[in-house]
C-alpha positions in Angstrom: -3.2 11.0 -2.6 -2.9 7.4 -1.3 -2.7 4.6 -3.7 -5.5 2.3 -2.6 -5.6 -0.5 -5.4 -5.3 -1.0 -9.2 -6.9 -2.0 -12.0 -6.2 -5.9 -13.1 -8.6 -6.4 -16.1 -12.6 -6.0 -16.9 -14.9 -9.1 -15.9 -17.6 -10.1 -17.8 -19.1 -8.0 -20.4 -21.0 -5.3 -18.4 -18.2 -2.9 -17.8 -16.9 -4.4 -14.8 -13.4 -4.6 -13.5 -11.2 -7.1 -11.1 -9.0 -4.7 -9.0 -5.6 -5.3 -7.1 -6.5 -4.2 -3.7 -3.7 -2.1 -2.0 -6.2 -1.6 1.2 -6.1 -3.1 4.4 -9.7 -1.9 4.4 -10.7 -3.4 1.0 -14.7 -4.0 2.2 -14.9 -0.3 2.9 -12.5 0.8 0.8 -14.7 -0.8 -2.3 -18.2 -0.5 -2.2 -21.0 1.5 -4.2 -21.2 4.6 -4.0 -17.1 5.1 -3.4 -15.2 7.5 -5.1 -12.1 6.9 -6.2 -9.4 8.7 -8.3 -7.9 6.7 -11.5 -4.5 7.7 -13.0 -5.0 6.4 -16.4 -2.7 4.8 -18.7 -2.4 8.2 -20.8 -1.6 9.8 -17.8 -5.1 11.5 -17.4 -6.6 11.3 -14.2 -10.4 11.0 -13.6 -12.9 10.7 -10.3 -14.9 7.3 -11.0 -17.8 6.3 -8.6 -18.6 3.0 -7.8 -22.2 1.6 -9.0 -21.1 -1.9 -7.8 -18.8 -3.7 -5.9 -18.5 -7.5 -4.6 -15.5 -9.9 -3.9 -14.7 -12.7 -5.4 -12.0 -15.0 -4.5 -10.8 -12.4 -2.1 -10.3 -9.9 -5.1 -13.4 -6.7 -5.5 -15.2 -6.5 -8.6 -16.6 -3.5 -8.9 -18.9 -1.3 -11.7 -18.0 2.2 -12.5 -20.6 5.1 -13.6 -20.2 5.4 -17.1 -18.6 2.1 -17.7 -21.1 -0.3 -19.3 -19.2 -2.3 -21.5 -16.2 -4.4 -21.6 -14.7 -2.3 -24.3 -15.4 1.1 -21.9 -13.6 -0.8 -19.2 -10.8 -2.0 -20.8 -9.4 1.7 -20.9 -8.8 1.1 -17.2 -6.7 -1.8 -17.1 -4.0 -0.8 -15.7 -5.0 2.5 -13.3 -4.0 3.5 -10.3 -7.0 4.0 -7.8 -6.1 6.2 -5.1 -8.3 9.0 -2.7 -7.7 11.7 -1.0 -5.2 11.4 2.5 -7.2 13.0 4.3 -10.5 10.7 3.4 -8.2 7.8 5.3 -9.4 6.5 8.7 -7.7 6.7 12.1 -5.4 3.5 12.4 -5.7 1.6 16.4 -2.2 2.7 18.0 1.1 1.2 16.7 -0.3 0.6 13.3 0.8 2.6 10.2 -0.3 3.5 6.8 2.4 2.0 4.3 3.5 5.6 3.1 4.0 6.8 6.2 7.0 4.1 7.0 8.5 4.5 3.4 11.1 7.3 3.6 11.5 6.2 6.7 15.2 6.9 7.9 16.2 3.6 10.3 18.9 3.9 13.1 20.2 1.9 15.4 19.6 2.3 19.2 23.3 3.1 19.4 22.7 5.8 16.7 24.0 3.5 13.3 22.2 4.1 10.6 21.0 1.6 8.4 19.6 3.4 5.6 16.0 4.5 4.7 12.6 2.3 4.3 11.9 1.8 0.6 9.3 -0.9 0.9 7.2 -2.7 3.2 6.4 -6.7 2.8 3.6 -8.3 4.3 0.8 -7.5 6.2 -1.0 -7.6 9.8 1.3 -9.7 11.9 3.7 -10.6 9.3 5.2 -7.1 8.2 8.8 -6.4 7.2 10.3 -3.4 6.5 12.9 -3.2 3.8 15.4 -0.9 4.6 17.7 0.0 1.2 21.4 0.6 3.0 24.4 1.2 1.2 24.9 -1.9 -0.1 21.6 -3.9 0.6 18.7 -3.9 1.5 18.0 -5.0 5.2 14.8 -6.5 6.3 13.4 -6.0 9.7 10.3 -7.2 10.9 7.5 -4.3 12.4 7.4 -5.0 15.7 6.8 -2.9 18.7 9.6 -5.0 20.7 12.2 -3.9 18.0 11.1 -0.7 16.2 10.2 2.7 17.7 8.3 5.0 15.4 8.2 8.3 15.1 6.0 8.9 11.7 6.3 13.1 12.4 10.0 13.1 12.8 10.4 10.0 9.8 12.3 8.0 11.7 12.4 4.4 13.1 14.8 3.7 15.9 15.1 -0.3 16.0 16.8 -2.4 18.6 17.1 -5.6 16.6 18.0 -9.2 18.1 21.2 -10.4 18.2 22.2 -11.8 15.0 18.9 -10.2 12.6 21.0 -7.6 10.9 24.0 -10.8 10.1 21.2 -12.5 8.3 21.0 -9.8 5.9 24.5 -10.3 4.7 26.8 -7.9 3.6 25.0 -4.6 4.2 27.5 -2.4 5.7 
């Protein structure tokens, strides 16, 4: 399952709720007639379908079956809204799901290793990978000039600028 937003808080007093998109896909992602599964704070997890959905300051606002009142919706503050892998659409080449670079072991063209991707910052144009070594985290920015990824093997072989990797600090 793929973590594709949260829950922030309800809106209004019709059972609505203001999510905490986690999609680069948000408008398709969040629309009536979605499904969507929601790990809730108990730990239960339930399938909720959309009845609603519209952004508002960049943020969806969506209406869930069965949820028609603010108290009903309050019991999702807080969820985790993920679907299936599988339901996930082909990405255009050189582009990568954000769990498929986490775990991510990160070498060196010269065969160093740096340590392993626990995170990744940003978006689009402007994505970094943090890369927890052993004493720091590294950050190297996602670009095809620099890293080489192998999402089968989980592996990203990076041929970094001089001088990116002293920024960092003490790593080593």
């Amino acid at each position: 399952m793929v973590l594709v937003g949260f829950v922030a808080r309800t809106h209004g007093n019709k059972g609505q709720v203001i999510l905490k998109s986690e999609s680069d896909f948000a408008e398709e992602r969040f629309r009536a007639g979605a499904r969507v599964f929601a790990r809730i704070r108990n730990g239960q997890v339930e399938t909720l379908e959309m009845t609603s959905a519209r952004f508002q300051q960049g943020r969806p606002v969506v209406g869930f079956i069965g949820f028609s009142t603010i108290s009903e919706a309050e019991r999702l503050t807080g969820a985790e809204l993920r679907i299936p892998e599988a339901e996930q659409g082909p990405l255009p080449n050189g582009t990568y799901y954000h769990h498929q670079l986490i775990g991510c072991d990160v070498v060196t063209e010269a065969g160093e290793a740096l340590g392993r991707v626990s995170a990744v910052q940003g978006d689009g144009q402007a994505t970094r990978l943090v890369v927890t070594g052993p004493k720091a985290d590294v950050m190297i920015p996602l670009a095809a000039p620099i890293c080489d990824v192998d999402v089968a093997a989980k592996r990203i072989v990076v041929n970094p600028p001089a001088g990116l990797l002293d920024v960092n600090g003490e790593w080593r």
